[in-house]
Backbone as ProteinMPNN parsed JSONL, in Angstrom:
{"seq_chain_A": "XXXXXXXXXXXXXXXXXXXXXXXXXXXXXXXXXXXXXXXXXXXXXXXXXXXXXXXXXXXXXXXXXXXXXXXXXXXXXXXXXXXXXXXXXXXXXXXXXXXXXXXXXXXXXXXXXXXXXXXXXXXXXXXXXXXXXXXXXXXXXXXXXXXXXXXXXXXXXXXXXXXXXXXXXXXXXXXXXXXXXXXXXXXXXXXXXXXXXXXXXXXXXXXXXXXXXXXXXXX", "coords_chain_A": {"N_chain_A": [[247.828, -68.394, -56.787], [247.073, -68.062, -53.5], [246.76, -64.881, -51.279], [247.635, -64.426, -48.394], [246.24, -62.48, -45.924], [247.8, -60.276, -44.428], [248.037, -59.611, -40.708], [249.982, -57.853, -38.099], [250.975, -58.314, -35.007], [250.936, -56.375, -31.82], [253.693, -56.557, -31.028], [255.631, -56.816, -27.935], [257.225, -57.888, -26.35], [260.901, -58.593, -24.337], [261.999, -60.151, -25.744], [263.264, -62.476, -28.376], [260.342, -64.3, -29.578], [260.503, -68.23, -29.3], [258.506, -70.146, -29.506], [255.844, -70.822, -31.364], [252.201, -71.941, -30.72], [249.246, -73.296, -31.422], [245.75, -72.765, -29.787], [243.212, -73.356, -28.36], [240.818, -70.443, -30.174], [243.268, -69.234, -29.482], [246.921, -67.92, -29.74], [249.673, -69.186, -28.786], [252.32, -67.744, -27.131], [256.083, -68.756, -26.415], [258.606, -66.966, -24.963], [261.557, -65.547, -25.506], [262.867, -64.175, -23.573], [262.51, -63.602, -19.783], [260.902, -65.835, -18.711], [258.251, -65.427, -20.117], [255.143, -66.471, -21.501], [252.829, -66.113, -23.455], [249.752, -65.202, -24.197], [247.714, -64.997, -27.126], [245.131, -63.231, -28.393], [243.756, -63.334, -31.919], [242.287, -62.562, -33.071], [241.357, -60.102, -32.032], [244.383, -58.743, -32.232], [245.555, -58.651, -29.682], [247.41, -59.249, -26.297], [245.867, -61.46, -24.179], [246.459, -62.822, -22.098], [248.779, -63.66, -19.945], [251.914, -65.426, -18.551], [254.218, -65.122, -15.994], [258.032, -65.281, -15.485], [259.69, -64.197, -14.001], [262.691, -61.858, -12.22], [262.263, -59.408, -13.016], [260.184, -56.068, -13.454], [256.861, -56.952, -13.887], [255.421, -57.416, -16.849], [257.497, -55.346, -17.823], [258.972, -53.375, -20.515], [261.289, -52.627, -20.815], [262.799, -53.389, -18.695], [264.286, -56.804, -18.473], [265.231, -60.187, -18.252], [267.788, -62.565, -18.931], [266.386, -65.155, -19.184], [264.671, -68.226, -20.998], [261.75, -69.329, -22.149], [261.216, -72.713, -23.609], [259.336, -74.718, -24.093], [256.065, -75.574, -24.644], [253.079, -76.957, -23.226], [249.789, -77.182, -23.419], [247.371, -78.468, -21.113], [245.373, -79.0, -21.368], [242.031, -75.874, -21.032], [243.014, -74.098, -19.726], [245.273, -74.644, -18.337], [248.749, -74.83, -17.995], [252.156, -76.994, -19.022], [254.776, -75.297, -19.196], [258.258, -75.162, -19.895], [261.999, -74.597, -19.381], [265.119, -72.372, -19.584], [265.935, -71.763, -17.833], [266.185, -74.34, -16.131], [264.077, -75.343, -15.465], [261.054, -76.857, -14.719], [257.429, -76.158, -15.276], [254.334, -75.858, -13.992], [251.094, -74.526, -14.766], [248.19, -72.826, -13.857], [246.241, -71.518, -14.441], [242.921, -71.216, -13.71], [243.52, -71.751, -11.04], [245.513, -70.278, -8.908], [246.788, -70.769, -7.0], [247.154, -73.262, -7.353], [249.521, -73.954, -9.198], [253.144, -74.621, -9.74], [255.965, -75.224, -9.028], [257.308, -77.961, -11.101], [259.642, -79.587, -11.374], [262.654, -78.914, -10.816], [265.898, -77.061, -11.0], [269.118, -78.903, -10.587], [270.485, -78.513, -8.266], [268.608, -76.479, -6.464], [268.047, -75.044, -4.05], [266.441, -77.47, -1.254], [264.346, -75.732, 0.491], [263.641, -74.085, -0.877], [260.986, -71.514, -1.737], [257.83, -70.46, -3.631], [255.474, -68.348, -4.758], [252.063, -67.877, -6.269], [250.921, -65.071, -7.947], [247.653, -63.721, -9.53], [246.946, -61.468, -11.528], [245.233, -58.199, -12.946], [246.905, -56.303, -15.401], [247.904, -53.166, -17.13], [247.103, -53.345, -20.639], [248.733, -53.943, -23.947], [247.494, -52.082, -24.954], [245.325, -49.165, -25.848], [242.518, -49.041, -23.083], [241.948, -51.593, -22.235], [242.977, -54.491, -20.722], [246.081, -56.741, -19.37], [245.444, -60.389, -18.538], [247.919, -61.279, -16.18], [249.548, -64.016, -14.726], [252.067, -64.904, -11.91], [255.263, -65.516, -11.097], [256.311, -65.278, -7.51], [259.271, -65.379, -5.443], [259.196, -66.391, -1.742], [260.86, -66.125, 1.365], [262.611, -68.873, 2.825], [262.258, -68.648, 5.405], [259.701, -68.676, 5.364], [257.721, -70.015, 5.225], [255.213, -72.724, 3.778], [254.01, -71.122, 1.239], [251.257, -70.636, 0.191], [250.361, -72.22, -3.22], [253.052, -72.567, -3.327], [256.304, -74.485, -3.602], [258.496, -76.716, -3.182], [261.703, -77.58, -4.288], [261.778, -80.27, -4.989], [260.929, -82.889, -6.514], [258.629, -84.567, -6.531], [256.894, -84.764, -4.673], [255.934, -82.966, -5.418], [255.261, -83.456, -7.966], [252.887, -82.182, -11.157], [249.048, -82.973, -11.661], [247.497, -84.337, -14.315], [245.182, -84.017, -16.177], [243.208, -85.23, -14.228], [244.898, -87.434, -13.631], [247.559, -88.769, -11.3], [251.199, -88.115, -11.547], [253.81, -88.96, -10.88], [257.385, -89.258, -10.135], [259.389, -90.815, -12.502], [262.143, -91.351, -11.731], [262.649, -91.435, -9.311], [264.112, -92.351, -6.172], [264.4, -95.751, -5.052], [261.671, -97.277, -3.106], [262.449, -96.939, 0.865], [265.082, -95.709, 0.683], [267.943, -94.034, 1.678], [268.439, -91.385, 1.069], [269.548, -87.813, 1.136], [267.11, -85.198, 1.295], [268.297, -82.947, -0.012], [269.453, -85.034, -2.006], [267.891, -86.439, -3.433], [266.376, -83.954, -4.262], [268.861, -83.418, -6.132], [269.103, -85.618, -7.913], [266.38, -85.724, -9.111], [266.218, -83.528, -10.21], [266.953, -81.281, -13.062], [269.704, -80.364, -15.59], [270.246, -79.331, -17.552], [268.689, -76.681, -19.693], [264.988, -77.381, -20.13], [263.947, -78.261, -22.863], [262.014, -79.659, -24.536], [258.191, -80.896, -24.18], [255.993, -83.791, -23.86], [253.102, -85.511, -23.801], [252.198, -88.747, -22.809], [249.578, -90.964, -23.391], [249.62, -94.436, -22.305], [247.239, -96.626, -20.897], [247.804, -95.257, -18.488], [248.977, -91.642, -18.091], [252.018, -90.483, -19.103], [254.215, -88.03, -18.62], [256.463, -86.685, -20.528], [259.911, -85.285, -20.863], [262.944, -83.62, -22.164], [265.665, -82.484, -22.169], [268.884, -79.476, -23.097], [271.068, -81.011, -22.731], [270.857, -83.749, -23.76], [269.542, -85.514, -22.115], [266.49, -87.433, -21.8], [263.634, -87.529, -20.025], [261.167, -89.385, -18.295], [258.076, -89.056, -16.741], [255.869, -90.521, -14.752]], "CA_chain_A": [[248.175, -68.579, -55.392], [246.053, -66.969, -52.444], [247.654, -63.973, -50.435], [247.047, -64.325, -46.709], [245.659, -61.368, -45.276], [248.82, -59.861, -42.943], [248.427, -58.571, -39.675], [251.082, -57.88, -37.04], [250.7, -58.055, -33.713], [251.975, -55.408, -31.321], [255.23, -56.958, -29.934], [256.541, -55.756, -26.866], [258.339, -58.712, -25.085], [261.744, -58.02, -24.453], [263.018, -61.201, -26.189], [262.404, -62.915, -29.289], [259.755, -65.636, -29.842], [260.616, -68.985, -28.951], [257.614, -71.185, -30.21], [254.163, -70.514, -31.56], [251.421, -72.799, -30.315], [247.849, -72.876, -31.488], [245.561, -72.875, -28.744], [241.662, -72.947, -28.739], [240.704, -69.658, -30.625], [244.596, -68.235, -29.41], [247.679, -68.288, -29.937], [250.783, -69.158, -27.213], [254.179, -67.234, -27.267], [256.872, -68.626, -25.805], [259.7, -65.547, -25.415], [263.247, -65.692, -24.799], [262.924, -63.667, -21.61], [261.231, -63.51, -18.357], [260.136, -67.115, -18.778], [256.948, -65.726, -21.017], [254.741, -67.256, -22.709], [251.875, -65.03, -24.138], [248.118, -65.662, -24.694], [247.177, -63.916, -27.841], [243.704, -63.203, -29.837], [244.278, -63.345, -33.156], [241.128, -61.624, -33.872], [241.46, -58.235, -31.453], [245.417, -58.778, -31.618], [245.571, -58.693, -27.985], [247.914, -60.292, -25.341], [245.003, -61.484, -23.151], [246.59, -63.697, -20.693], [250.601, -63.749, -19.893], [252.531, -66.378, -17.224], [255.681, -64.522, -15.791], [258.618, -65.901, -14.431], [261.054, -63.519, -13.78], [262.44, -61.248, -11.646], [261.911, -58.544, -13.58], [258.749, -55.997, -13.213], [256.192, -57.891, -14.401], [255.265, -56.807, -18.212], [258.108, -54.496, -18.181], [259.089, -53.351, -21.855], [262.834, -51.925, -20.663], [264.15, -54.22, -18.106], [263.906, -58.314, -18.638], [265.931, -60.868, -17.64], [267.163, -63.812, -20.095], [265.504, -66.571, -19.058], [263.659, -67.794, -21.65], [260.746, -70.251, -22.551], [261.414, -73.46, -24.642], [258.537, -75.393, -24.361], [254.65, -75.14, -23.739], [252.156, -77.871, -22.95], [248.438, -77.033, -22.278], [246.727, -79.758, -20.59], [243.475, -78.079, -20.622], [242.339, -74.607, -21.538], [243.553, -73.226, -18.467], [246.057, -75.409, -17.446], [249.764, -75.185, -19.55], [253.173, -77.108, -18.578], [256.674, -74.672, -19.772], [260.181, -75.323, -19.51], [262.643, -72.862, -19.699], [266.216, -72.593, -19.62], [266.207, -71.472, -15.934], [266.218, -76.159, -15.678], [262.949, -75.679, -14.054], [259.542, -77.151, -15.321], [256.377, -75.608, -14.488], [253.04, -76.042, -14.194], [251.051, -72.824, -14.867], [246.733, -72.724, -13.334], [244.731, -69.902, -14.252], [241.557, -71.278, -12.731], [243.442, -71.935, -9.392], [246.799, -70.134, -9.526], [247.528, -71.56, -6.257], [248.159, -74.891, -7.984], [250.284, -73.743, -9.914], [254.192, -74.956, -8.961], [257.539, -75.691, -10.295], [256.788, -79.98, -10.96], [261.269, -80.188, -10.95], [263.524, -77.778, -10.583], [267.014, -77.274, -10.936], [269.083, -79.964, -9.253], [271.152, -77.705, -7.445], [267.89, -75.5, -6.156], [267.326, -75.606, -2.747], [265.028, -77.736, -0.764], [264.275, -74.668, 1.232], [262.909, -72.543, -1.615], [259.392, -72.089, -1.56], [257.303, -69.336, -4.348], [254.051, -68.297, -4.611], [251.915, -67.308, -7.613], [249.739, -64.635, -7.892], [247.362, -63.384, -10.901], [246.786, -59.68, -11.822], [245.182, -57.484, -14.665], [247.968, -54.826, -15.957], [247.326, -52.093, -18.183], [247.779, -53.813, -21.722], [249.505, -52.713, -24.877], [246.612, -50.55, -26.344], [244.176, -48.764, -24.496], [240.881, -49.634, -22.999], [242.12, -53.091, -21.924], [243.747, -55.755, -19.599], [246.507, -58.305, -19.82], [245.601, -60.91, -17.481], [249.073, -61.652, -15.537], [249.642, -64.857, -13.578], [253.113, -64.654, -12.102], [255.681, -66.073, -9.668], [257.634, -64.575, -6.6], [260.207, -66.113, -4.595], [259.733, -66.019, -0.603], [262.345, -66.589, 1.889], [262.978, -69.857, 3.334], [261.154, -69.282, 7.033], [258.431, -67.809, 5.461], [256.707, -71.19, 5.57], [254.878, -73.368, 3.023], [252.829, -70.499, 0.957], [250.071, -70.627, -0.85], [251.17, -72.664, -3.971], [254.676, -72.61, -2.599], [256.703, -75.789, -3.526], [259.769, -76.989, -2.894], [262.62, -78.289, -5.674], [261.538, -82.326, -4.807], [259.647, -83.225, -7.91], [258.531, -86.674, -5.673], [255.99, -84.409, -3.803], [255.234, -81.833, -5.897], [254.707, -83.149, -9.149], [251.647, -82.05, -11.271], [248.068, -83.69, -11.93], [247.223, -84.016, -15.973], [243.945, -85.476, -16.919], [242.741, -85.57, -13.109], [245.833, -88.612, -12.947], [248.79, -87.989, -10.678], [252.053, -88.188, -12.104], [255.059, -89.568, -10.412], [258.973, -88.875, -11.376], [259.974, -92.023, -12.954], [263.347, -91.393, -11.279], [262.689, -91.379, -7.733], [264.572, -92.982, -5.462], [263.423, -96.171, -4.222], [261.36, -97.061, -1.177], [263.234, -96.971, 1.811], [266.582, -95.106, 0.118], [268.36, -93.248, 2.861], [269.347, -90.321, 0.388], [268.562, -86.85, 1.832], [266.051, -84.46, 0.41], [269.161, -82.637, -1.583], [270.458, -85.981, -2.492], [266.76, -86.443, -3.71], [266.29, -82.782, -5.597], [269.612, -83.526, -7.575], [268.856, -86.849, -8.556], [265.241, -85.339, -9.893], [266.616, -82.181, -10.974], [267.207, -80.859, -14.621], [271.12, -80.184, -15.344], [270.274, -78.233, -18.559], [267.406, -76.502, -20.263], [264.515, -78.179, -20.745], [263.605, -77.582, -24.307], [260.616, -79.925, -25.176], [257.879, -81.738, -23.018], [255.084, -84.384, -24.502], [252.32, -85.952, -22.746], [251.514, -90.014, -23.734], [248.617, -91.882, -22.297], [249.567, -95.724, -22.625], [247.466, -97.268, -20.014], [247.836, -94.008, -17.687], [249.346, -90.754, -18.074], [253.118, -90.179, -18.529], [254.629, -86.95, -19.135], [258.13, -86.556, -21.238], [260.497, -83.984, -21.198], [264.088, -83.447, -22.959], [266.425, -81.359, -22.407], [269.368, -79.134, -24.088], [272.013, -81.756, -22.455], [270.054, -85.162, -24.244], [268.571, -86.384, -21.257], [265.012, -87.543, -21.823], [262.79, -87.95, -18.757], [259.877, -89.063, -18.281], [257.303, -88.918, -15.423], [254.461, -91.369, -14.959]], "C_chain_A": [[247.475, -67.521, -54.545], [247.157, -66.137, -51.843], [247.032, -64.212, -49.497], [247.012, -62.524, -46.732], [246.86, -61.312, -44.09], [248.269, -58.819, -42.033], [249.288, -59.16, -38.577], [250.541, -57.57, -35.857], [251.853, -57.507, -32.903], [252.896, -55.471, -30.369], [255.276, -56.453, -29.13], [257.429, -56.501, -26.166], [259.812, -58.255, -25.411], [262.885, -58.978, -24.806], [262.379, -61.878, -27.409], [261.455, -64.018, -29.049], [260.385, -66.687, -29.927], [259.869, -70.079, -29.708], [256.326, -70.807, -29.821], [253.005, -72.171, -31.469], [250.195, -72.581, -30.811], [247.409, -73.183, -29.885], [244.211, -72.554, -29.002], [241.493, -71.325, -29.108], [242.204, -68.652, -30.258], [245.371, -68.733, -30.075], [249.035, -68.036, -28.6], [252.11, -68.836, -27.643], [254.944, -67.889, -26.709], [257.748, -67.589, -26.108], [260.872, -66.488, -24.257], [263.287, -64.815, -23.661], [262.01, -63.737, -21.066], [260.588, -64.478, -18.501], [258.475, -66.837, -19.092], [256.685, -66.727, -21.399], [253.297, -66.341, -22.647], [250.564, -65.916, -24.477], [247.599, -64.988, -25.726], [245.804, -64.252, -28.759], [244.047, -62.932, -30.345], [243.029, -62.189, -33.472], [241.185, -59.711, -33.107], [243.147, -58.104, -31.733], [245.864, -58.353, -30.459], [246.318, -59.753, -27.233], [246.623, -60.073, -24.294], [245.866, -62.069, -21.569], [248.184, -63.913, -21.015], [251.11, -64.555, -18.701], [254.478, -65.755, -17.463], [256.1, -64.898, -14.77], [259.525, -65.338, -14.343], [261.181, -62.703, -12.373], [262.06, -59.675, -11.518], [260.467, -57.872, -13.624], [257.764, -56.727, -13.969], [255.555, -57.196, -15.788], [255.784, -55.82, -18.337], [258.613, -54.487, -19.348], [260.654, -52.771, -21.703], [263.234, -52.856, -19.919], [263.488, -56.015, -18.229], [265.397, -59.151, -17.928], [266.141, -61.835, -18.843], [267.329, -64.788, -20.547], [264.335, -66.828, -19.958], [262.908, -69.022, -21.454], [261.08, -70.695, -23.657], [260.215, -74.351, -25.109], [257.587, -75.059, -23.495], [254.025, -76.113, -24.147], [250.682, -77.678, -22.36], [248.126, -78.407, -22.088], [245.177, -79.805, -20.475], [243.187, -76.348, -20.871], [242.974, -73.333, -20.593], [244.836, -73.653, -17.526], [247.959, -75.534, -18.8], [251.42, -75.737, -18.276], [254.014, -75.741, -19.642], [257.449, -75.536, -19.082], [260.849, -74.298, -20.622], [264.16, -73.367, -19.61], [267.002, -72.159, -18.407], [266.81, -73.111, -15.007], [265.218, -75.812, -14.794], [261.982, -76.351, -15.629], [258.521, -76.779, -14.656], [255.162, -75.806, -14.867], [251.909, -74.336, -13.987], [249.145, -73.244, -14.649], [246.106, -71.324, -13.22], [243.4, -70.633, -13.565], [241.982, -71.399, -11.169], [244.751, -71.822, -9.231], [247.337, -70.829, -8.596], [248.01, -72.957, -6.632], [248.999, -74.774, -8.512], [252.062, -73.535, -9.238], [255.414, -75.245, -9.972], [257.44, -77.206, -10.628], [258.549, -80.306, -10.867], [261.754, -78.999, -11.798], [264.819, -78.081, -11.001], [268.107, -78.255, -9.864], [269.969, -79.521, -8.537], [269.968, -76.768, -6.619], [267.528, -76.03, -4.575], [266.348, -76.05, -2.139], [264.018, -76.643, -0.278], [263.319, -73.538, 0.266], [261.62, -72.61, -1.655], [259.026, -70.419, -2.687], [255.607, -69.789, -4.518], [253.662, -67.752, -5.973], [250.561, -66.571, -7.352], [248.888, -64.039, -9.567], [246.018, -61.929, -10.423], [246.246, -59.136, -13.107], [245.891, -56.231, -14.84], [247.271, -54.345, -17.166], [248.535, -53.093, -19.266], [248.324, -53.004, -22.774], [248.468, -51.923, -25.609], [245.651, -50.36, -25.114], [243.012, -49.411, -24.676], [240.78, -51.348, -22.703], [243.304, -53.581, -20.964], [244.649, -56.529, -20.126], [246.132, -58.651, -18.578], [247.165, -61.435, -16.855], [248.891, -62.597, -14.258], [251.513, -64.8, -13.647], [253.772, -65.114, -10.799], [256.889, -65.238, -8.576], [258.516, -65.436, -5.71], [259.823, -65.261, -2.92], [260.711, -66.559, 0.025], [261.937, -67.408, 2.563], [262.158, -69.966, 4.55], [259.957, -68.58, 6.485], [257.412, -68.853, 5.223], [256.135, -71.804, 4.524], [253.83, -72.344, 2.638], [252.19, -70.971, 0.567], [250.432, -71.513, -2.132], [252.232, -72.275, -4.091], [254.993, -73.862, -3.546], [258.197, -75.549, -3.346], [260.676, -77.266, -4.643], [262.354, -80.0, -5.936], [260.563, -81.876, -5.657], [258.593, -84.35, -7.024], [257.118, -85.856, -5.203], [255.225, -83.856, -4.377], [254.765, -81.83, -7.767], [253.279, -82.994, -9.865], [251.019, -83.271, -11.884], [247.767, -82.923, -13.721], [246.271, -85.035, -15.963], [243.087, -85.628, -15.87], [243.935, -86.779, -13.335], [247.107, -87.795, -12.06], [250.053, -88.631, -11.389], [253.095, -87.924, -10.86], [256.8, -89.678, -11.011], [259.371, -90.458, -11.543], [261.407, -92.641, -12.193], [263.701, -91.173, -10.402], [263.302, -92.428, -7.366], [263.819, -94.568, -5.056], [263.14, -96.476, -3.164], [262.592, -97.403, -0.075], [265.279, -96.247, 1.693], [266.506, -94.292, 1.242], [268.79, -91.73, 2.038], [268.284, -89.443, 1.372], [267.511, -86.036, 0.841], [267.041, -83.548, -0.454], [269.659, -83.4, -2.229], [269.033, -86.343, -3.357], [266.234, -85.374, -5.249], [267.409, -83.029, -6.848], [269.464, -84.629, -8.379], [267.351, -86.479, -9.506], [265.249, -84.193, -11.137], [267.051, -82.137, -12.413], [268.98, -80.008, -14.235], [271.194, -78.868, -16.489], [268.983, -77.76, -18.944], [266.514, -77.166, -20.774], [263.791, -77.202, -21.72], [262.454, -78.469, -25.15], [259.391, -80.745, -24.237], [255.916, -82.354, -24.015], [254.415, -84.824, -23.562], [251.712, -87.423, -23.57], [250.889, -90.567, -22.595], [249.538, -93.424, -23.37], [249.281, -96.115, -21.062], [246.964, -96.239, -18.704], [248.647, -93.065, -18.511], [251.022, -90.774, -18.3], [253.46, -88.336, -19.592], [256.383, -87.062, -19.358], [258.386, -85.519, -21.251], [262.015, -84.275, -21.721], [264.5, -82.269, -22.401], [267.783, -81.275, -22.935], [270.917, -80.669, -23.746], [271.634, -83.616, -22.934], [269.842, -85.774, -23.109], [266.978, -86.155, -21.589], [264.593, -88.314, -20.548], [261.356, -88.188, -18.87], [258.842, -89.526, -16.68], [256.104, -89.872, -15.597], [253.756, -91.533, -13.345]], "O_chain_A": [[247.344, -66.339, -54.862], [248.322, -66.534, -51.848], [245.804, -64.253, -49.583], [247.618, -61.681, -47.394], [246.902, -62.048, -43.105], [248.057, -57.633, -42.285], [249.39, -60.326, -38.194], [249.728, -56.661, -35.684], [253.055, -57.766, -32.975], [253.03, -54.846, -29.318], [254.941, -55.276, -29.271], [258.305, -56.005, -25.457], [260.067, -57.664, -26.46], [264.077, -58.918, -24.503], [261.154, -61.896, -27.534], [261.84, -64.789, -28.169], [261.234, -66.508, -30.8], [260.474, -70.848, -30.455], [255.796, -70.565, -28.737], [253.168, -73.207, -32.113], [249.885, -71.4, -30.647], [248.141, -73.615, -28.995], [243.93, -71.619, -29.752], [242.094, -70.664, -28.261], [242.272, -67.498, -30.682], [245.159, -69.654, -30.864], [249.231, -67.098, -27.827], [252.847, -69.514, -28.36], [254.411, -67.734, -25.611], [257.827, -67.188, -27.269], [261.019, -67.24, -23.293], [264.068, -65.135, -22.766], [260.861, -63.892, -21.479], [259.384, -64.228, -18.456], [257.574, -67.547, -18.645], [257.387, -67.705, -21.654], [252.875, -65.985, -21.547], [250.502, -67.062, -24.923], [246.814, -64.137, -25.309], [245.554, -65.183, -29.525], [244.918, -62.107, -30.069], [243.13, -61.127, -34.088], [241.075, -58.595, -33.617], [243.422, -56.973, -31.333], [246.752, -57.502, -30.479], [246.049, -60.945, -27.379], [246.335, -59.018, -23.729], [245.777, -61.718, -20.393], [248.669, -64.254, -22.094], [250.544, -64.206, -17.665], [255.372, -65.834, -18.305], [255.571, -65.019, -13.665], [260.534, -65.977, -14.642], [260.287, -62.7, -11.526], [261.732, -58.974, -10.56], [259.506, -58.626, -13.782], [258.279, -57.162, -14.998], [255.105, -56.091, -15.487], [255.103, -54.958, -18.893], [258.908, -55.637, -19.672], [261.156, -52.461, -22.783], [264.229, -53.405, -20.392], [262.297, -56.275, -18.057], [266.314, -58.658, -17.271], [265.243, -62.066, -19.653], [267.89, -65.312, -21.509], [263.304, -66.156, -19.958], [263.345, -69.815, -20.62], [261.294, -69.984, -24.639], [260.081, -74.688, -26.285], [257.654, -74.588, -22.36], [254.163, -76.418, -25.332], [250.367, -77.915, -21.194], [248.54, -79.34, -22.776], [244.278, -80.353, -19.837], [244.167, -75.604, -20.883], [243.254, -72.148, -20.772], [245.242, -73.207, -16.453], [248.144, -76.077, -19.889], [251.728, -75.201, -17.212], [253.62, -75.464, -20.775], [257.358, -76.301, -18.121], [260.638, -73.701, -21.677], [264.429, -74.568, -19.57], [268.196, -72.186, -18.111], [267.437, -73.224, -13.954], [265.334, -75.91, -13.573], [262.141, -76.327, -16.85], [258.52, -76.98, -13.442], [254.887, -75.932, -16.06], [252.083, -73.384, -13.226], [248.792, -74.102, -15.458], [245.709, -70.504, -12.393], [243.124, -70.047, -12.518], [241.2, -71.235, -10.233], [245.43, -72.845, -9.316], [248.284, -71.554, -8.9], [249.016, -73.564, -6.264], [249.676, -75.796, -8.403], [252.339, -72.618, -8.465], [255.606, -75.404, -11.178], [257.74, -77.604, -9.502], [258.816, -81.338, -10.252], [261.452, -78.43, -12.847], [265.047, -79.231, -11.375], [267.955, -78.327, -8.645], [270.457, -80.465, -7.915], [270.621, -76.065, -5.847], [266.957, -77.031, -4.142], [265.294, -75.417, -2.2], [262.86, -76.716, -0.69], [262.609, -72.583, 0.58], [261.053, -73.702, -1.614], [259.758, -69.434, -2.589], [254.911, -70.803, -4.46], [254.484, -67.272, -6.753], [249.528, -67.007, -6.844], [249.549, -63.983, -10.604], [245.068, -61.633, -9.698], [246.677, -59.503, -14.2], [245.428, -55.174, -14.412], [246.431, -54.852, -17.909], [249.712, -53.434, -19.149], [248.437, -51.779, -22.733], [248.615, -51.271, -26.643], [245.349, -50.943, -24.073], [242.518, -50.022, -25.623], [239.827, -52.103, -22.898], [244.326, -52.982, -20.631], [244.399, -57.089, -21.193], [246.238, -57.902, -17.606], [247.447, -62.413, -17.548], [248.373, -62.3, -13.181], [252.203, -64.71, -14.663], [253.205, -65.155, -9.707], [257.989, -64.768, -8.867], [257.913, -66.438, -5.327], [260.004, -64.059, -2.722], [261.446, -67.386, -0.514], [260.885, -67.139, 3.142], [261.494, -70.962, 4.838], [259.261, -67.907, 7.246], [256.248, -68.505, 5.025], [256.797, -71.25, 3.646], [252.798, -72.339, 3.31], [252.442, -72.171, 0.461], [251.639, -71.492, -1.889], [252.485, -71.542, -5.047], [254.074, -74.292, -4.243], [258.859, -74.512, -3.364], [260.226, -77.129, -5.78], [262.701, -80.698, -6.888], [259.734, -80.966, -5.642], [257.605, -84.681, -7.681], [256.113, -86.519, -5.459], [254.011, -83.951, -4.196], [254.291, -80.974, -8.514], [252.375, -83.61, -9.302], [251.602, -84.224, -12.399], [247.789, -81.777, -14.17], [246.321, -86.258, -15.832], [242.029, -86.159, -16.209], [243.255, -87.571, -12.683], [247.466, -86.621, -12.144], [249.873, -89.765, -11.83], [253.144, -86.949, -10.11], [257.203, -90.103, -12.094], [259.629, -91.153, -10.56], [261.739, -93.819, -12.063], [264.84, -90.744, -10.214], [263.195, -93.464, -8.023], [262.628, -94.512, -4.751], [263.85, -96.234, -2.188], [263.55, -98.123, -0.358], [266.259, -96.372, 2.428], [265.472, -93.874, 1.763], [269.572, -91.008, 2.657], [267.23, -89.684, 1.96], [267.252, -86.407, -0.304], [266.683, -83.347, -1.614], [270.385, -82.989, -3.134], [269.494, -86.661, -4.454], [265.934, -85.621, -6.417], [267.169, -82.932, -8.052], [269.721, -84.536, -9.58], [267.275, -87.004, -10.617], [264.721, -84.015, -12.234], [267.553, -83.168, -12.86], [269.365, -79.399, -13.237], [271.86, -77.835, -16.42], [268.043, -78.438, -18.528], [266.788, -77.706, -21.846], [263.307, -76.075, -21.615], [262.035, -78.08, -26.24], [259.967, -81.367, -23.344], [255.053, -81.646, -24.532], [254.853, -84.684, -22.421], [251.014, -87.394, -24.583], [251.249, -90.687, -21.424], [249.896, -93.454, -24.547], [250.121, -96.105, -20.162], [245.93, -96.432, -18.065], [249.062, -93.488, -19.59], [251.466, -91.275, -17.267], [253.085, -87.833, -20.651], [257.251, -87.417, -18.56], [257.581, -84.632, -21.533], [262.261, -85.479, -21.635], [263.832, -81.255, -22.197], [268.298, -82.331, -23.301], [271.572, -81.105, -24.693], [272.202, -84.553, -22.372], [270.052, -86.979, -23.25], [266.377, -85.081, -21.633], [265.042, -89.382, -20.133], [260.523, -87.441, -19.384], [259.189, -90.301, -15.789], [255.461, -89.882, -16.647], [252.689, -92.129, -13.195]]}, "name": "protein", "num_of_chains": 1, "seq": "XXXXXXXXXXXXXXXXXXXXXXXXXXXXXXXXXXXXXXXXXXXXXXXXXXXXXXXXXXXXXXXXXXXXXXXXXXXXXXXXXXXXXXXXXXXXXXXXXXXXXXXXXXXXXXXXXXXXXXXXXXXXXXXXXXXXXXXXXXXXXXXXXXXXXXXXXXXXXXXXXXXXXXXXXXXXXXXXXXXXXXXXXXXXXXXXXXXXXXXXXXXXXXXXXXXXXXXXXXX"}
């Protein structure tokens, strides 16, 4: 029987691992806090590239929050859905962070909320190097439609996979008088979403699950 060759890579999140992903020459963390999910070279063991969703400093090793990451979806080498146990789903854009948005939220989350995402290089865990950090902040309510802002309405804001657009399966239909919170809760996630698939038949749909057995899916 062969022995693998062990090496460890130099932990620091402030929650356990979640789910390991391959990923063209990486590998993808999800962590139980701060809605991580980790970019790692296997070959330098290096977190290159990290997506943080907390409110916690951003690659802080003492304070976290814990919200974690259940599921990760790249779509592309730069492009990854999560879901977390926050009941959000997100769409995460390193080439254009501004795209990058919540696609449905919690169905209690206010229309009103709007966040922005910006991306940063922090001093990584060994010297002589970078993590890249893309990461999201919450502004306040009049502070206007930022920069990849979105709202909690999935209907408007859900993401593009493949270049197709994707539509919540479970929108209202035309002409429904509901309001835009009667709208978010009807779209909204009640519990953690904990897995999310992507099937072409035809077009595009995207599936998700979560911890309460609702399966959704988006097309």
């Amino acid at each position: 029987m062969r022995v693998l060759r062990l090496r460890v890579l130099p932990w620091s999140a402030g929650g356990p691992a979640s789910q390991l992903l391959l990923h063209p020459h990486r590998l993808l963390v999800s962590v139980q806090s701060n809605n991580e999910v980790g970019d790692w070279d296997l070959r330098s063991c290096e977190r290159v590239r990290c997506v943080w969703a907390s409110v916690a400093p951003v690659l802080s090793v003492t304070q976290s929050t814990p919200r974690g990451c259940h599921a990760v979806l790249p779509v592309g080498p730069d492009r990854w859905y999560a879901g977390s146990d926050d009941c959000r789903l997100r769409l995460w854009d390193w080439a254009r962070p501004a795209d990058s948005r919540i696609v449905a939220g919690k169905f209690s989350d206010s229309v009103n909320r709007r966040v922005a995402y910006r991306r940063e290089a922090r001093e990584a865990l060994t010297a002589n190097s970078n993590t890249d950090v893309l990461f999201e902040a919450y502004l306040s309510a009049n502070a206007g439609a930022a920069s990849g802002g979105t709202s909690s309405s999935a209907a408007a804001n859900v993401a593009a996979t493949s270049g197709a657009s994707l539509v919540a399966s479970s929108a209202p239909p035309a002409g429904s008088l509901l309001s835009a919170q009667q709208r978010a809760s009807t779209m909204g996630f009640r519990d953690a979403v904990t897995d999310i698939a992507l099937m072409h038949a035809g077009q595009p749909y995207l599936l998700t699950a979560t911890r309460d057995g609702v399966i959704k899916y988006w097309k």
